[in-house]
VOGU-3710 file (C-alpha; in Angstrom, 3 decimals, decimal comma):
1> xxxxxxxxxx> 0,000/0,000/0,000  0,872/3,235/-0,513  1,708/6,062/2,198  0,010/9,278/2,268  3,506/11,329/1,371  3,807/9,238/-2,404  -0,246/9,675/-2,816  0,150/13,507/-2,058  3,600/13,779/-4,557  1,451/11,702/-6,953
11> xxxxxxxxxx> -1,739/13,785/-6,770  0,301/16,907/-7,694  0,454/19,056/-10,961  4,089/18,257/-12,244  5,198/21,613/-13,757  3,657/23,215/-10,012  5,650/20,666/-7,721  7,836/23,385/-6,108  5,134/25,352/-4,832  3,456/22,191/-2,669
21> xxxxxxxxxx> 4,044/22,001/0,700  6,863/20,206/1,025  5,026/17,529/3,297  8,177/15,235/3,347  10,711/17,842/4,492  8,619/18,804/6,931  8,105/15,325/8,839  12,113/15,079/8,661  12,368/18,284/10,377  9,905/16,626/13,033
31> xxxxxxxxxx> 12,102/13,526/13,711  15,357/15,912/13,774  13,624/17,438/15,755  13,081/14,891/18,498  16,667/13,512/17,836  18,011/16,564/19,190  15,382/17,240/22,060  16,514/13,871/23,307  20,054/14,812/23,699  19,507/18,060/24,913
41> xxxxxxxxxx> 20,135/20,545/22,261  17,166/22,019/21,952  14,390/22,857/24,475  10,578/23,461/24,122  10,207/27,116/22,981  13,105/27,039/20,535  10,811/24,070/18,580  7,879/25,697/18,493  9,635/28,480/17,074  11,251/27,320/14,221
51> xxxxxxxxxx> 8,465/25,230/13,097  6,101/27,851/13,465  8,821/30,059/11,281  8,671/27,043/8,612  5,463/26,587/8,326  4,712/30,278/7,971  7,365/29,834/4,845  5,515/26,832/3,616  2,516/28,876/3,693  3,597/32,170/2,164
61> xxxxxxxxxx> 4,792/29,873/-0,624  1,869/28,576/-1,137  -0,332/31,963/-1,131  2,259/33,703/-3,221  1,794/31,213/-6,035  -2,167/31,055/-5,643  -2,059/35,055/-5,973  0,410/34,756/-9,502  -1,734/32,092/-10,395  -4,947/33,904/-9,831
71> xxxxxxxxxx> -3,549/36,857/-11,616  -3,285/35,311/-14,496  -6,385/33,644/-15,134  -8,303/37,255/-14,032  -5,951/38,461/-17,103  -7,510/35,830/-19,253  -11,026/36,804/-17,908  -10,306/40,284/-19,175  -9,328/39,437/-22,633  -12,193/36,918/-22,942
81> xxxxxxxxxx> -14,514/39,629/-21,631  -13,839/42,006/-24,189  -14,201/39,382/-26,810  -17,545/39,008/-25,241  -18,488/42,385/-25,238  -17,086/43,345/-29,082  -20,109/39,872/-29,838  -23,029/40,929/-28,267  -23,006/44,554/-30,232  -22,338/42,421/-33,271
91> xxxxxxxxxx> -25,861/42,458/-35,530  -25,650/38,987/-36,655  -23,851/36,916/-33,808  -21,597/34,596/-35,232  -22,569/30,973/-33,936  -19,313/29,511/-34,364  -17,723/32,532/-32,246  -19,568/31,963/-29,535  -18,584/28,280/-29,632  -15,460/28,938/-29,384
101> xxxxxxxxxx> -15,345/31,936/-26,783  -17,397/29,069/-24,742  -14,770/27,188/-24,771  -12,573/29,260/-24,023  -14,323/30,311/-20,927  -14,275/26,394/-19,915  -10,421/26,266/-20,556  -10,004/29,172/-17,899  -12,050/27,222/-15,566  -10,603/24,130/-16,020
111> xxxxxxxxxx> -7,665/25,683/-15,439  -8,968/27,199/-12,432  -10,578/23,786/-11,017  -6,707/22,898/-10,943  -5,825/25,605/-9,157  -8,418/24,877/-6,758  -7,276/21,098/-6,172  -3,669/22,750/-5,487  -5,162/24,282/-2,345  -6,836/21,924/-1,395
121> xxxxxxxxxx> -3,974/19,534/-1,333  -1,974/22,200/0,366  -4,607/22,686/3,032  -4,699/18,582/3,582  -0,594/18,979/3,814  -1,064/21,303/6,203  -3,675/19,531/8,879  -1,679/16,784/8,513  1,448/18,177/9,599  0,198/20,024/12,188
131> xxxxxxxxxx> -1,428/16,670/13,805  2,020/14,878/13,274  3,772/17,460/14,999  0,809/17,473/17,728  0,982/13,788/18,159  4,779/13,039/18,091  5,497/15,625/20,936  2,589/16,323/22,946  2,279/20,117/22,684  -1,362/21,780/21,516
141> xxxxxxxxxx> 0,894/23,233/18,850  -2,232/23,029/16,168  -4,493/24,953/19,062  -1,457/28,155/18,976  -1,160/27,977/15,624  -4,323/27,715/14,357  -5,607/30,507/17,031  -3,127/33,091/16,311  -2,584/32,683/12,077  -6,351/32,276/11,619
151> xxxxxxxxxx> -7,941/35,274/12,655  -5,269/37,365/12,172  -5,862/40,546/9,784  -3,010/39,685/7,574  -3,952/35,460/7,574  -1,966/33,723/4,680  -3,730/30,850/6,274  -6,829/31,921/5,712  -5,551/31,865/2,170  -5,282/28,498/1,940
161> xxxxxxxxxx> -7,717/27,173/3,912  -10,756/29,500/3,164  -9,565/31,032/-1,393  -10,093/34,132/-0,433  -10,360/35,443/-4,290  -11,248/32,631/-6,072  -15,006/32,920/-5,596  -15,034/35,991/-7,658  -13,085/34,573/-10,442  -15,702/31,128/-10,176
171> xxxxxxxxxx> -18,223/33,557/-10,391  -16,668/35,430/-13,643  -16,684/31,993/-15,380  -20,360/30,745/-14,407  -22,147/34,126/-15,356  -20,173/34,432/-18,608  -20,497/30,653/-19,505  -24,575/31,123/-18,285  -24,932/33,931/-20,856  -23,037/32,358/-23,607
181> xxxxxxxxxx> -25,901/29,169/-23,639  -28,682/29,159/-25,673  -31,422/30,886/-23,663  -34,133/30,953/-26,431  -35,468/34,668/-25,816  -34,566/34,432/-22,114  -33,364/37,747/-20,165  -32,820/35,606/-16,782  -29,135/35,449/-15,285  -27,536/33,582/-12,905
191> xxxxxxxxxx> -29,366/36,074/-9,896  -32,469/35,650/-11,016  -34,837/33,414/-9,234  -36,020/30,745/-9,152  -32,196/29,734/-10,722  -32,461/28,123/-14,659  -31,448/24,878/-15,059  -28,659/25,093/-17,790  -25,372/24,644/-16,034  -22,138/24,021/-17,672
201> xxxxxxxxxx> -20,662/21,098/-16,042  -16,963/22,703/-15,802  -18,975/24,878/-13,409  -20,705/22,151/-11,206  -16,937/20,555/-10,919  -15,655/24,345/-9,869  -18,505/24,787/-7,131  -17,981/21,361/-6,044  -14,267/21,760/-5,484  -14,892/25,207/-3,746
211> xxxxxxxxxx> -16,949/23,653/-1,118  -15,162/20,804/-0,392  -12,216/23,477/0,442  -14,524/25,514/2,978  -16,228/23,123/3,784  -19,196/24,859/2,317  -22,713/22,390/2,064  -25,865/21,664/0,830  -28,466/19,653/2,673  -27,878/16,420/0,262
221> xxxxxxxxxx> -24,091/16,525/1,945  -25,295/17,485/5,692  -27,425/14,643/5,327  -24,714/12,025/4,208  -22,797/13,173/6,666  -25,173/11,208/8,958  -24,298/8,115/8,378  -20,547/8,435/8,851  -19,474/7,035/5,415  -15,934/8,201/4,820
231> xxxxxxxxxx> -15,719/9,728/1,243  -12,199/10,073/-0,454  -9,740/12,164/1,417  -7,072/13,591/-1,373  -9,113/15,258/-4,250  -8,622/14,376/-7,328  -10,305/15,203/-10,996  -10,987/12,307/-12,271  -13,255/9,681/-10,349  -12,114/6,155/-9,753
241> xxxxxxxxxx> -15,152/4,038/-11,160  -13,088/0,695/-9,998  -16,043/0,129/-7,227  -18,835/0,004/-10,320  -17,780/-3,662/-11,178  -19,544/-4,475/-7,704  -22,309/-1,967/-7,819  -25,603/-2,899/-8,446  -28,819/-0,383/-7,955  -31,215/-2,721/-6,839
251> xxxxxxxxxx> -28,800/-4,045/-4,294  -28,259/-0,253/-3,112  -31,886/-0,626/-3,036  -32,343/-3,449/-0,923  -29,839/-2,423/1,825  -31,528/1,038/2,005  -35,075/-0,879/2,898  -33,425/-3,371/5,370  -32,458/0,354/7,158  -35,910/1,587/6,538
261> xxxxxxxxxx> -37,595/-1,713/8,082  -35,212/-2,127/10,872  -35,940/1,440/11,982  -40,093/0,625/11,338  -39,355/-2,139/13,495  -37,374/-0,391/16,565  -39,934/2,652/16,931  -43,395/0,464/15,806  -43,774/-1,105/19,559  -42,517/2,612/21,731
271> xxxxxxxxxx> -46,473/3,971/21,931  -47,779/0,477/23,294  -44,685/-1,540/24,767  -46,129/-0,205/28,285  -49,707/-1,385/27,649  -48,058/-4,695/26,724  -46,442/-4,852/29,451  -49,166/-4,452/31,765  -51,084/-7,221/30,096  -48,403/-9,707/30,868
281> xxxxxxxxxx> -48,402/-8,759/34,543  -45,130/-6,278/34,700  -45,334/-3,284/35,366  -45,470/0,127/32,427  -42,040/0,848/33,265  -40,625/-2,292/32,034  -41,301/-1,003/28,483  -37,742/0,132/29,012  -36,472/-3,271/29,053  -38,853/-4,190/26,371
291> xxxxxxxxxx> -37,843/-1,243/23,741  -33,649/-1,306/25,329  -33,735/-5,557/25,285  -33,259/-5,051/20,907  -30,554/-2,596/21,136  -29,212/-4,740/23,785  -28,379/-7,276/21,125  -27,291/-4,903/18,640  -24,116/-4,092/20,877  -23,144/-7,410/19,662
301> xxxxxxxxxx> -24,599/-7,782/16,423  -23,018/-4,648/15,038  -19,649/-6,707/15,580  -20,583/-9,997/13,804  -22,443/-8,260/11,207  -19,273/-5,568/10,670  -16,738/-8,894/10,583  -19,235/-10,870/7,984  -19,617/-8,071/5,455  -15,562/-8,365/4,654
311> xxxxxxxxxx> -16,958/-11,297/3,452  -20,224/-11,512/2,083  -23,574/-8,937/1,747  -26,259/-11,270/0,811  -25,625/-14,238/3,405  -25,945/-11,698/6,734  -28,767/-9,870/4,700  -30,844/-13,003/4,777  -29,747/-14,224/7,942  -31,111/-10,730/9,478
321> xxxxxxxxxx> -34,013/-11,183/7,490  -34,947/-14,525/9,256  -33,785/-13,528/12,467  -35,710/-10,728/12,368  -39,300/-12,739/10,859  -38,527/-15,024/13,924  -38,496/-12,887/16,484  -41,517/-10,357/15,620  -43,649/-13,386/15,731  -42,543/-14,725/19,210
331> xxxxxxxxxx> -43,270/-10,621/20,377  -46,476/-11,238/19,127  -47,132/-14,717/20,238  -46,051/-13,815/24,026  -49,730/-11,965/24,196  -51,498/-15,337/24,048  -48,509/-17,148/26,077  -48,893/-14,957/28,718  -45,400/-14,876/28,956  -42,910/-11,937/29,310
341> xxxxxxxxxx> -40,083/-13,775/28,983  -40,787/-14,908/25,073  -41,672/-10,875/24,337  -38,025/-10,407/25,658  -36,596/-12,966/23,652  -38,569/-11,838/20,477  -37,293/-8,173/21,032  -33,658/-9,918/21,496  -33,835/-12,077/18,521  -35,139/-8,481/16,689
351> xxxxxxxxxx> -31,683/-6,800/18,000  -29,593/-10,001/17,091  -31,152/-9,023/13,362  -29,595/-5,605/13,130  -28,017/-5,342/9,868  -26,660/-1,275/9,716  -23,503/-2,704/9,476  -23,562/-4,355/6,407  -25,715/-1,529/5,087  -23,465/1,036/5,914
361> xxxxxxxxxx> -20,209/-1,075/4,536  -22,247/-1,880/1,235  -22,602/1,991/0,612  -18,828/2,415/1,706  -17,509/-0,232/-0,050  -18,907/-0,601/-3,612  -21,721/2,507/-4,034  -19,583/4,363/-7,173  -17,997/8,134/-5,670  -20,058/9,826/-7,901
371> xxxxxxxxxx> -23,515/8,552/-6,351  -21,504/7,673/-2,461  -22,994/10,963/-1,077  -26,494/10,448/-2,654  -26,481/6,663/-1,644  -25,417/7,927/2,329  -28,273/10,561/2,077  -30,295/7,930/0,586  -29,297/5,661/4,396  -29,890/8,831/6,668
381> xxxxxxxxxx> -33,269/9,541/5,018  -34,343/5,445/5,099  -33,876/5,923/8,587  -35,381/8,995/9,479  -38,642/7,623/7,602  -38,539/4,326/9,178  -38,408/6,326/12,707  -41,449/8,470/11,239  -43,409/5,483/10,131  -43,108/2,872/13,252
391> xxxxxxxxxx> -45,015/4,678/15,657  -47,617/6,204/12,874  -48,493/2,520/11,966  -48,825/1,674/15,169  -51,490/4,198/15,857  -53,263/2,533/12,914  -53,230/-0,482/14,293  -55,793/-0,050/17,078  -58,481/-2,772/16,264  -59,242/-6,355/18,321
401> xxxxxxxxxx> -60,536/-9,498/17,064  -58,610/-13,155/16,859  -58,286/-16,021/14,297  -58,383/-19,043/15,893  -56,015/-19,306/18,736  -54,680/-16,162/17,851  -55,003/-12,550/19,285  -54,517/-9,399/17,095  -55,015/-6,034/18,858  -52,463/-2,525/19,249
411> xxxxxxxxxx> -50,187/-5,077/21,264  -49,622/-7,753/18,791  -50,275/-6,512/15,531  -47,097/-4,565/15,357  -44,981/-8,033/15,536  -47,407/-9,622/13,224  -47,110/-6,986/10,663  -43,065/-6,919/10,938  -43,195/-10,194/10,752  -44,873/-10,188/7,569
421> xxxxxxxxxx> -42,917/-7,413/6,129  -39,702/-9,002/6,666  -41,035/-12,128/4,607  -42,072/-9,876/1,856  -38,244/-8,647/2,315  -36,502/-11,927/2,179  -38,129/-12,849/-0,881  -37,265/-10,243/-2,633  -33,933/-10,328/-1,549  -33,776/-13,910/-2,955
431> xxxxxxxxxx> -34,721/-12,676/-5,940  -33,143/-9,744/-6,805  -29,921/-8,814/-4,640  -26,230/-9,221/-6,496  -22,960/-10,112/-4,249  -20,327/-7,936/-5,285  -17,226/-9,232/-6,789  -14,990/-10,060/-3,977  -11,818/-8,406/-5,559  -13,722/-5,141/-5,443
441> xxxxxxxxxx> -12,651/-5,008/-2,084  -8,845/-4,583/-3,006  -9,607/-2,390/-4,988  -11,273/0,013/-2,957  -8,581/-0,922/0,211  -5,821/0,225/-2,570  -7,882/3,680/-3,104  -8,195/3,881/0,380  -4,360/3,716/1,108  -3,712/7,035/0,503
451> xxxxxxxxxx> -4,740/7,817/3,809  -3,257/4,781/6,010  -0,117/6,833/7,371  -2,663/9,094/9,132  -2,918/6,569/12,337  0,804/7,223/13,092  -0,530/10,853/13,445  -3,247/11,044/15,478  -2,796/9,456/18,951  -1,621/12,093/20,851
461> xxxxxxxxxx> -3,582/15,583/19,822  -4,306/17,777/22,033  -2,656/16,233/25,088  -1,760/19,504/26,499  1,539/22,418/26,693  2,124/20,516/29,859  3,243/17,282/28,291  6,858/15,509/28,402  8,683/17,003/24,950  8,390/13,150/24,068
471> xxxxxxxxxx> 6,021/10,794/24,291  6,222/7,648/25,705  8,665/4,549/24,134  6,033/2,700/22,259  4,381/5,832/20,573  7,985/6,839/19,796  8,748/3,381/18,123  5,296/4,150/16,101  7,038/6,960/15,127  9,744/5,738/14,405
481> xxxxxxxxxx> 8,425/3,593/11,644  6,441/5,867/10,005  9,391/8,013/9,996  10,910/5,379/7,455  8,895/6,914/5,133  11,537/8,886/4,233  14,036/6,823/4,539  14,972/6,097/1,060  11,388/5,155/-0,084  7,863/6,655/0,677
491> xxxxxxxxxx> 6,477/3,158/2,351  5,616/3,112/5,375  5,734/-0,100/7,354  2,774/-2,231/6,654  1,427/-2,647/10,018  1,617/0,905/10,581  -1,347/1,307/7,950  -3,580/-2,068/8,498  -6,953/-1,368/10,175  -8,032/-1,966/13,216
501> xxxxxxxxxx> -8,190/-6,027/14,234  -10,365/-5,634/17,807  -11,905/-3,283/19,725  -8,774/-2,661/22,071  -6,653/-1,491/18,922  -9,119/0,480/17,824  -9,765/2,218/21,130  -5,545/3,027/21,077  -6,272/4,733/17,857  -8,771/7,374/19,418
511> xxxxxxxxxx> -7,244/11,124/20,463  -8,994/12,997/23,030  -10,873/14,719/20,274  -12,720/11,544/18,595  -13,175/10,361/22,187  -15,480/14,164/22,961  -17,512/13,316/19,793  -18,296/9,724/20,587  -19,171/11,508/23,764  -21,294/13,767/22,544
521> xxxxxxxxxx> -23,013/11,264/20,223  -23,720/8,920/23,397  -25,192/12,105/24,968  -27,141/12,650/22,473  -28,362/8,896/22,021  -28,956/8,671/25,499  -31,631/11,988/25,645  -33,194/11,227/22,635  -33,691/7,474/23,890  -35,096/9,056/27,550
531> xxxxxxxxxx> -37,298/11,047/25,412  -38,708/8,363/23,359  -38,907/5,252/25,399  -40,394/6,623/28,086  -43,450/9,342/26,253  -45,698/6,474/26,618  -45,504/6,380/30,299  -45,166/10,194/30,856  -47,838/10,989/28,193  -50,607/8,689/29,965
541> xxxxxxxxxx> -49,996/9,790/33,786  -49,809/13,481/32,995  -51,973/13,830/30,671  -53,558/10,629/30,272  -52,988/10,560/26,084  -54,540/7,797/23,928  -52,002/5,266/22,237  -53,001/7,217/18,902  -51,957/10,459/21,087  -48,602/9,199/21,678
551> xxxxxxxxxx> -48,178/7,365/17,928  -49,233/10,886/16,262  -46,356/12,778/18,720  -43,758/10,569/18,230  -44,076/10,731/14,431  -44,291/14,467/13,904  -40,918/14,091/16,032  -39,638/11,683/12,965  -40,913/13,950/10,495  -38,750/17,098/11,573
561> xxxxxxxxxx> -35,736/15,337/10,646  -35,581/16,051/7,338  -37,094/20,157/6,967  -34,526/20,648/9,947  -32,040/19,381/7,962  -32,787/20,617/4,826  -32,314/24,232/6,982  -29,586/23,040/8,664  -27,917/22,101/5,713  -28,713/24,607/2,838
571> xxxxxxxxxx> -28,205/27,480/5,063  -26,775/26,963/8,798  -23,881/24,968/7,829  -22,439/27,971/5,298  -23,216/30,602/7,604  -21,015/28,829/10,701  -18,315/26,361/11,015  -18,980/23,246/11,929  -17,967/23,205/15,292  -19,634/26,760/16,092
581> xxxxxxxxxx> -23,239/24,862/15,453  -21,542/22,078/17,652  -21,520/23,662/20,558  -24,723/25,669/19,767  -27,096/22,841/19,556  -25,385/20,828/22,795  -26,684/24,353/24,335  -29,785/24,107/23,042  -30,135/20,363/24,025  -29,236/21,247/27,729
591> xxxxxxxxxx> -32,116/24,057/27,312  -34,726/21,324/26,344  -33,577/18,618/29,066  -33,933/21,599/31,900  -37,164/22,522/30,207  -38,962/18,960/30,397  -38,160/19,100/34,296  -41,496/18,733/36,645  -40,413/20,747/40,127  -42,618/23,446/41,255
601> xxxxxxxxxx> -45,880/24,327/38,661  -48,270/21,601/37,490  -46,658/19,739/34,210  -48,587/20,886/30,789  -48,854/19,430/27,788  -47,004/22,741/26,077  -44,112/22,464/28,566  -43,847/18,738/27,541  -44,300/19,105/23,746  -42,441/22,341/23,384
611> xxxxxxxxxx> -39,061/21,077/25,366  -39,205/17,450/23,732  -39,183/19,132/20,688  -36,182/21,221/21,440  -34,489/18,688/23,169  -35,181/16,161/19,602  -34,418/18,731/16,978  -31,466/20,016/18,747  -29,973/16,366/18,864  -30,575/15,282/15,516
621> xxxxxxxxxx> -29,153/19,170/14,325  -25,970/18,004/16,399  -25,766/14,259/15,047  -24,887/15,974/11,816  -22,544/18,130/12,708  -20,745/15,455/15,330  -20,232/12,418/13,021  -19,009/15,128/10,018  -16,503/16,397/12,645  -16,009/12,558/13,926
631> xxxxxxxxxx> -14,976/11,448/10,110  -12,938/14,946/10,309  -10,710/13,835/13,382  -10,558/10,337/12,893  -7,831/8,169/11,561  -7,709/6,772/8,201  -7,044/3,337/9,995  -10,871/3,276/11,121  -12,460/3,922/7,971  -12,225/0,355/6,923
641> xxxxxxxxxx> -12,290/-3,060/8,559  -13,866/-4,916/11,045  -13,627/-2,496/13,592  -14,247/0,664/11,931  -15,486/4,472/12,661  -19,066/3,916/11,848  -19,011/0,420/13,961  -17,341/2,807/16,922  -19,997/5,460/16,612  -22,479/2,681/16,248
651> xxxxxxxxxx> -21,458/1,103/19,563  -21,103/4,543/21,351  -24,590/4,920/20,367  -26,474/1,602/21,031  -24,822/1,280/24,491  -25,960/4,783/25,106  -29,842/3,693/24,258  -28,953/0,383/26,425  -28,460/2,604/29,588  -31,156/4,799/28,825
661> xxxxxxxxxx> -33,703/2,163/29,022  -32,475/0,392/31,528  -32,561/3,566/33,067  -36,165/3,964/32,976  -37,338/0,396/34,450  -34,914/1,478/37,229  -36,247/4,785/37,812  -39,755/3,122/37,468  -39,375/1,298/41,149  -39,233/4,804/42,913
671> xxxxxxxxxx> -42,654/5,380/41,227  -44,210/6,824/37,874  -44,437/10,486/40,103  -41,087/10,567/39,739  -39,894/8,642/36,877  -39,354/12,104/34,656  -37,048/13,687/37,236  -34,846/10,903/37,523  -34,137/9,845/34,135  -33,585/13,440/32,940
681> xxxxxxxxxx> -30,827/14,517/35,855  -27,900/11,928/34,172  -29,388/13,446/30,747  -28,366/16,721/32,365  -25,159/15,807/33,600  -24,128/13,785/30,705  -25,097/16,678/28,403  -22,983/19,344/30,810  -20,025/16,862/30,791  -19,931/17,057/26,745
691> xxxxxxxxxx> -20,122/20,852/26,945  -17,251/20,883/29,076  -15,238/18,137/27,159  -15,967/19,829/23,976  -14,422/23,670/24,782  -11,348/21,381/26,320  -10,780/20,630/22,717  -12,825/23,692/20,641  -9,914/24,716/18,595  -8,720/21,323/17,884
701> xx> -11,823/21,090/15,410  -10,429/22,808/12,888
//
């Protein structure tokens, strides 16, 4: 495989290669560095000095050339425009003229969608660095430097990091290129409203590249960003289409409706788990265990279903599938046993059945690049809608009448109708699913490798100014073998760039900052989980709601998902960074948890609606945000294998729903008066905690 310092030299323009950060110099500095630290001849503040001089160099480089660069094609803009100009006063415009000036236009931007990719590689260089640097001595270097170069009026590194200039000249291109098209009588430009659909695709590649480089959105990308599917780190302008050999749509398909039923089948029992309950003898509050007992089982399922997709799709999908048929009949079947125990084990056998795993892998692995951020939209949104639709059909199902031995009511008609479901599902699965080829997967490991060197860089961000100048012996020997990169060849050792093989290795692989946003995403799992599981029980002793009641609440809850993201997305996300809305919506989560408290006036139905709906938009506003920041900070090591980033975050997650439910049959022994209070104080405190953790490492987000 090959290390991320021979993918960057390869991904660069050739006649440009002496204005690139010279990433390779620069991590032979690092290692001289620490040579001479550990001898004594140099001390702390002499360091941070000269690399902070270097870098600056690096930088000025880099902005110096962007500027000539930039020049030059603004030249070409001017010549071009006065072409334009001597046209349009022409009587008889000559079609073949404005062919040509067309493509001329294109030429310039081509030219300029290079010149875009050289900043962006730059700006990759230069986070990369900065976390080597971080990691192989233990300073918060990235926190000063970032801080003090970022903000500063006379920022070179806002140069590189945010084009300053190089939205006008995209904008030059795309208004002259807009005119230049055949508008057939049309007056409308590229300001006008409601915006015309001819685009010339030169520009949709510019505009693409420019947002990738701020980090700029639309909701289609906030959305993706959901589902924690790492896209490819180093740009580049042609896309690899190696993965389409294993793609097939109605696969895509397939996986996207096992998300959409597994979600259907989580949420479908929440308005009438306590009723059920009851029935059987136990009391409401055990709906906790009922609802927690399937994510229970998905702690563990994630992890056999993660390790079987590196070999197969369609064996675990059908294995879920009967799983899954098996156990929603036993949850329906434990009405007439009488028996809690088999509605446990049906719920268990449900979790056992959770196939996200494989889902997510299938989009990761062999959905094309071209369609990857569609296809992890397409995942978010499956899920969103199955959450939407579970407890909405089970407010439709409120009838009673039996065939035979058999009792269908609100209780048991949800298991009978996921039962059914997942038949339909398995046969069509038969039918119509494709196993990728198996080489596919070397394939995509071998575009992958660009970014396996990236573990050697990570594990020690943000440890602190108050950290020994080196770290201890076994990171330095990790060091020390990625530092072979430049030893003669650009390889780094093999097991310096294999993924993660268990759960311990991956866990060595976390800095502090991926450990605050698996944080925050428990946090957020475990309020949202609170909120959910238990609305049943709060909704029917305070304001003694109708299981239709409840279903109808909990599905306009679903249905926000996507308009607040859509918002979120289109708008939010390119007014403020990424870690700005962070922090806001963790706020604004705390706001709704303090709001649903019940302590001196009598509890409404406004106070409970208006704060559950803060508290639930607020969290899935900040699932966005996290897992796009989580993919940010994480190494390259855990975007593929067994035990990967999304399997992490998937853990983090389930566990957090675990405790949340097992929180409420807990809480329910004290008594139903006080049930809310105590299962929103460790929401509280768990929420304050993430505040805390994530200023600790605010600047580190960058």
């Amino acid at each position: 495989m090959v290390a991320f310092g021979k993918k960057l030299k390869e991904r660069q323009i050739q006649e440009w290669q002496g204005y690139y950060i010279n990433y390779k110099l620069m991590k032979k500095k690092v290692r001289q560095y620490a040579q001479q630290i550990q001898v004594g001849a140099l001390d702390r503040q002499h360091v941070l000095k000269d690399f902070s001089r270097m870098l600056d160099d690096q930088i000025e480089k880099i902005v110096l050339f962007l500027l000539e660069q930039q020049g030059l094609l603004a030249s070409r803009l001017v010549k071009l425009g006065e072409q334009h100009d001597a046209l349009q006063q022409q009587q008889d415009q000559n079609i073949s003229k404005i062919s040509e000036l067309r493509e001329a236009y294109r030429a310039v931007g081509r030219d300029l969608l290079q010149l875009l990719f050289f900043v962006e590689i730059n700006a990759i260089g230069l986070r990369k660095i900065l976390k080597k640097f971080d990691k192989r001595f233990g300073y918060r270097f990235t926190d000063y430097y970032v801080k003090t170069r970022a903000n500063h009026p006379y920022s070179q590194l806002q140069q590189v990091f945010k084009h300053v200039g190089l939205g006008a000249v995209v904008g030059a291109i795309s208004r002259n290129l807009h005119e230049l098209q055949d508008r057939q009588g049309s007056y409308l430009s590229i300001y006008d409203q409601p915006a015309l659909p001819l685009q010339d695709p030169v520009v949709n590649s510019l505009n693409a590249a420019a947002d990738r480089l701020t980090h700029s959105t639309n909701f289609l990308n906030f959305l993706a960003q959901h589902a924690l599917i790492m896209q490819e780190e180093l740009p580049t302008p042609v896309e690899e289409s190696a993965a389409d050999r294993g793609y097939s749509f109605m696969s895509l398909l397939l996986n996207l409706a096992n998300t959409f039923l597994y979600m259907v089948n989580t949420y479908i029992i929440v308005p009438t788990a306590d009723d059920y309950s009851m029935s059987l003898g136990a009391a409401a509050t055990v709906c906790g265990i009922v609802i927690g007992a399937m994510a229970v089982a998905q702690v563990f399922s994630s992890v056999y279903f993660s390790a079987w997709s590196n070999k197969s799709y369609f064996r675990p999908l059908v294995f879920s599938s009967i799983v899954l048929f098996v156990g929603n009949v036993m949850y329906a079947l434990a009405y007439d046993l009488n028996s809690i125990v088999v509605l446990l084990v049906g719920r268990l056998l449900c979790g056992f059945g959770s196939a996200r795993a494989v889902n997510r892998r299938y989009i990761s692995d062999y959905v094309p690049l071209k369609i990857r951020m569609q296809a992890s939209a397409g995942f978010v949104s499956a899920s969103a809608l199955g959450m939407a639709c579970g407890p909405a059909l089970a407010g439709l199902l409120q009838t009673n009448f039996k065939i035979y031995k058999f009792t269908f009511n609100q209780d048991t008609l949800p298991g009978w109708v996921m039962a059914f479901a997942w038949l339909i599902y398995l046969v069509w699965l038969s039918i119509s699913f494709r196993e990728p080829l198996h080489e596919v997967e070397e394939i995509h490991t071998a575009q992958e490798s660009h970014t396996v060197t990236e573990a050697v860089q990570n594990n020690a961000l943000e440890e602190g100014l108050k950290q020994p100048l080196l770290l201890n012996s076994e990171d330095n020997q990790e060091d020390e073998n990625d530092d072979q990169e430049f030893d003669g060849s650009d390889e780094a050792p093999k097991e310096s760039r294999l993924a993660a093989t268990s759960i311990r290795s991956a866990y060595r692989l976390l800095t502090p900052s991926v450990k605050v946003q698996l944080l925050i995403y428990f946090m957020l799992k475990y309020a949202m989980e609170i909120l959910l599981s238990e609305s049943s029980v709060i909704t029917t002793y305070y304001f003694k709601w109708s299981t239709s009641t409840v279903s109808i609440f909990l599905a306009c809850l679903g249905l926000t998902v996507l308009p607040v993201n859509i918002v979120v997305g289109s708008y939010i996300s390119n007014m403020f960074e990424d870690r700005q809305i962070l922090l806001a919506s963790e706020i604004m989560v705390c706001v709704g948890i303090l709001m649903s408290f019940h302590i001196i006036f009598p509890y409404s139905v406004p106070q409970y609606v208006c704060s559950g709906l803060i508290m639930f938009v607020s969290a899935e506003v900040l699932e966005g945000v996290n897992l796009s920041l989580l993919s940010r900070v994480m190494s390259s090591r855990l975007s593929r294998g067994t035990y990967n980033g999304g399997l992490l975050s998937t853990e983090a997650g389930t566990i957090a729903r675990v405790i949340a439910d097992a929180t409420i049959t807990v809480a329910g022994y004290l008594g139903q008066s006080r049930l809310l209070n105590v299962t929103l104080l460790p929401s509280l405190l768990i929420c304050i905690a993430s505040i805390v953790a994530t200023c600790y490492t605010y600047n580190s987000l960058y």
